[in-house]
C-alpha positions as CSV (number, residue, x, y, z in Angstrom):
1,X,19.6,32.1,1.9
2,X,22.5,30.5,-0.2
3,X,24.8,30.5,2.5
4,X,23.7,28.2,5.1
5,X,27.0,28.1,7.2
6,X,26.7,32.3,6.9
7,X,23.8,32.2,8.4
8,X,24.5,29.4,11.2
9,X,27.5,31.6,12.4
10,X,25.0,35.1,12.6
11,X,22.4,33.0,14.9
12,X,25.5,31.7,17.0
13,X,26.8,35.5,17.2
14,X,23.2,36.8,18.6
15,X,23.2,33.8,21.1
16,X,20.3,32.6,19.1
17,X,20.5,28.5,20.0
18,X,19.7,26.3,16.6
19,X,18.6,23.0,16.6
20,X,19.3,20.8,14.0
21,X,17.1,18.0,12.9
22,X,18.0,14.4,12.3
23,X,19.8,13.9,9.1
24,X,17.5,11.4,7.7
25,X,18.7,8.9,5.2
26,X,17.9,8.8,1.7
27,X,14.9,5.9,0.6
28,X,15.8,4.5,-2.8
29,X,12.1,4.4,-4.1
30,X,11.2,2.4,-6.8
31,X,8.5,0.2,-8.4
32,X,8.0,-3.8,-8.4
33,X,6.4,-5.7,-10.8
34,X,3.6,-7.7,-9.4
35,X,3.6,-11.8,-8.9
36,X,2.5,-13.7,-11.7
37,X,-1.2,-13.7,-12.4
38,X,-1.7,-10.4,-10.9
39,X,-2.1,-7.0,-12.1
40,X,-0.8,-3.7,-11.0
41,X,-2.1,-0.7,-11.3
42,X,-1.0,2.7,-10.3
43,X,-3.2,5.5,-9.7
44,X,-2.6,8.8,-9.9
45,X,-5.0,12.4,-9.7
46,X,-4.3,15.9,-10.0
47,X,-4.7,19.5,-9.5
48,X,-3.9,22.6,-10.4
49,X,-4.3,24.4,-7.0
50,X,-5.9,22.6,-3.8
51,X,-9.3,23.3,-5.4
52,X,-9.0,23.5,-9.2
53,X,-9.1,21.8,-12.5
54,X,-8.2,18.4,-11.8
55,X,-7.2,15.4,-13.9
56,X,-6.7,11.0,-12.9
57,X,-4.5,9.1,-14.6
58,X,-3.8,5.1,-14.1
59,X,-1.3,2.7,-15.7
60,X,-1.9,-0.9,-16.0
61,X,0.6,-3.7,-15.6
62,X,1.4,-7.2,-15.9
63,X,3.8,-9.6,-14.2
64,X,5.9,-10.5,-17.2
65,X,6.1,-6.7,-18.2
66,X,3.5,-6.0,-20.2
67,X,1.8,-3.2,-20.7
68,X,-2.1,-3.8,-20.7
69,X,-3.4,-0.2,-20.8
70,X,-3.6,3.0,-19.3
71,X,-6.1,5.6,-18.9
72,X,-6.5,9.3,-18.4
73,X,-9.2,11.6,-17.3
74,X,-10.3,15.3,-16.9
75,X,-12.6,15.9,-13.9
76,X,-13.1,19.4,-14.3
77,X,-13.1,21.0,-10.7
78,X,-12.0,19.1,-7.9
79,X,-10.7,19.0,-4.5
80,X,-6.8,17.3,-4.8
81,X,-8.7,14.1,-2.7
82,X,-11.2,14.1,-5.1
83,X,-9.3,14.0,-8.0
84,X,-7.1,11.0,-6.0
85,X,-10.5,9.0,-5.2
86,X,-11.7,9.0,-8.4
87,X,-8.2,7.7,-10.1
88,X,-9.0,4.9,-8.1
89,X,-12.7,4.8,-9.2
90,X,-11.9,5.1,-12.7
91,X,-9.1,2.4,-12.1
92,X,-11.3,0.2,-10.6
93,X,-14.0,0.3,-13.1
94,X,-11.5,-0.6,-16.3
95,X,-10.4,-3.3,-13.8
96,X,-13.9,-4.7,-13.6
97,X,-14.4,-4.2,-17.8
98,X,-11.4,-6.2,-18.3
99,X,-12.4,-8.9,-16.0
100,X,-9.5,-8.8,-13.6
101,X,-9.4,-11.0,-10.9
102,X,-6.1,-10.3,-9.2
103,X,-5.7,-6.4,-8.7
104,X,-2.7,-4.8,-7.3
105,X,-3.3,-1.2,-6.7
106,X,-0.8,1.5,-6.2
107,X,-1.6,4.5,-4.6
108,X,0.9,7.6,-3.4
109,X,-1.7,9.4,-1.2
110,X,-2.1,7.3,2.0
111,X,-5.4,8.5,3.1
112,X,-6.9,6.8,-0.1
113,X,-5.4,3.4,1.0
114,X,-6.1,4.0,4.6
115,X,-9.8,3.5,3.0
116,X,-10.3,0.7,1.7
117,X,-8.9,-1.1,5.8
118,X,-10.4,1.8,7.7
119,X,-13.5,2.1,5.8
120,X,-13.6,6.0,5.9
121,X,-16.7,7.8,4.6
122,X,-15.8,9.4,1.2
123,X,-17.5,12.4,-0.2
124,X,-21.2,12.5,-1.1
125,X,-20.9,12.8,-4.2
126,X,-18.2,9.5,-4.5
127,X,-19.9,7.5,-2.5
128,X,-22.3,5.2,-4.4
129,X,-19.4,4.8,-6.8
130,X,-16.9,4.0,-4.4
131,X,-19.0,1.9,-2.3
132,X,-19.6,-0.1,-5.7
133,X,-15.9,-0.8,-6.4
134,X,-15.1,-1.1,-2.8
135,X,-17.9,-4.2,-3.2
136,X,-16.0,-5.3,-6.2
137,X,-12.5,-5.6,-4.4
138,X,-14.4,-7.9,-1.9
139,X,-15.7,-10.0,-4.6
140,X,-11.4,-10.8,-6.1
141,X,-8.4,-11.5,-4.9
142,X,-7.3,-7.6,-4.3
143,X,-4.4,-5.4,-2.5
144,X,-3.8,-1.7,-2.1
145,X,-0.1,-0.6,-1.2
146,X,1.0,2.9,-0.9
147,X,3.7,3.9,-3.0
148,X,6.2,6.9,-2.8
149,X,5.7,10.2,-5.5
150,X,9.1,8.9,-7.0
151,X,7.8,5.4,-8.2
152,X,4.4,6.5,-9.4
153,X,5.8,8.7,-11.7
154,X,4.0,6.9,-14.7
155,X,0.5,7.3,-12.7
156,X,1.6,11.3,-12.7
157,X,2.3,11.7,-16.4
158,X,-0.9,10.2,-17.4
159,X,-2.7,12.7,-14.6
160,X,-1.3,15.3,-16.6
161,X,-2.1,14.2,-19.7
162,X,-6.0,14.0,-18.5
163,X,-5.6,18.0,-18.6
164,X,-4.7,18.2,-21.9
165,X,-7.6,15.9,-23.3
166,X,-10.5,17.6,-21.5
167,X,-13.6,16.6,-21.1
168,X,-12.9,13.1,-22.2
169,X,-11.6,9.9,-21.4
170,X,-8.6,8.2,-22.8
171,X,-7.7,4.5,-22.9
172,X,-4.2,3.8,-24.2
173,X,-3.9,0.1,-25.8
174,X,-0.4,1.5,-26.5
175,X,2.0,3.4,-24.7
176,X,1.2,7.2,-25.1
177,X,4.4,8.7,-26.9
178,X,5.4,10.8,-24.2
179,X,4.7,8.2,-21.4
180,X,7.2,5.4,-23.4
181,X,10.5,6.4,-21.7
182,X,9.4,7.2,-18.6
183,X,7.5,3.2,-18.6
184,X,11.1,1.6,-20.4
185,X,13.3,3.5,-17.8
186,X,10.9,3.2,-14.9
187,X,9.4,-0.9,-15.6
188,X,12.5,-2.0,-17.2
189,X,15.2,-1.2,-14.9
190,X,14.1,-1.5,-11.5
């Protein structure tokens, strides 16, 4: 349908009554940096289907805009929550490695932030794991915040780049090539 007005005037013709939604108003999304001393990180998994080969990806940040590192993962097959879960995990645990004490996380899938307050029994398989970090967030000075699709966009890249490094894990000391413009335009300009 590429003429919408076309189409409005053939239901009105019929006597077919149409009812219009609120016009909603456009959210400017984008991403903070987070107060000095802490540490953002975004987090970020992915599928290719609802069940399928699935990738995580987190990017981590400082408050004076640094970049501290990044990381990307294949999972092999999983669930799309799965693959969201264990960004976090794998987040978490590189958190914990570097010694972090004041964690910022940033997650666009609400159901994975509604877990750490609602306390939500994850998947059998996650849960030893999870229940681990979960521990570890008690133990620091740690936030989760959801974020919109549009500021994680960093997280999403390095999702995706997970797929093309399979079977492995990557930590980036250094901006991966293809994630550099994407960090400048995305960290530099907000």
């Amino acid at each position: 349908m590429k003429n919408y007005m076309f189409n409005f005037n053939v239901l009105k013709f019929f006597g077919i009554n149409t009812h219009t939604g609120k016009v909603l108003r456009p959210l400017h999304v984008r991403w903070k940096f987070p107060s000095p001393s802490w540490v953002k990180i975004n987090t970020d998994g992915a599928t290719k289907g609802y069940l399928g080969l699935a990738a995580c990806g987190s990017i981590f940040c400082g408050s004076m805009w640094e970049f501290i590192g990044a990381l990307s993962m294949f999972l092999d097959v999983q669930t799309v929550l799965a693959a969201k879960f264990y960004g976090v995990i794998y987040a978490l645990e590189e958190a914990q490695k570097l010694g972090l004490t004041n964690v910022r996380l940033e997650c666009d899938y609400v159901l994975v932030c509604a877990a750490f307050t609602v306390r939500i029994n994850v998947h059998w398989m996650l849960r030893n794991r999870w229940n681990t970090y979960l521990n570890y967030c008690g133990k620091i000075r740690f936030r989760i915040t959801h974020i919109f699709r549009e500021g994680n966009v960093c997280a999403d890249k390095l999702a995706n780049l997970g797929f093309i490094h399979t079977k492995s894990f990557h930590w980036y000391n250094r901006h991966p090539s293809s994630l550099f413009l994407k960090f400048f335009i995305m960290y530099h300009f907000c």
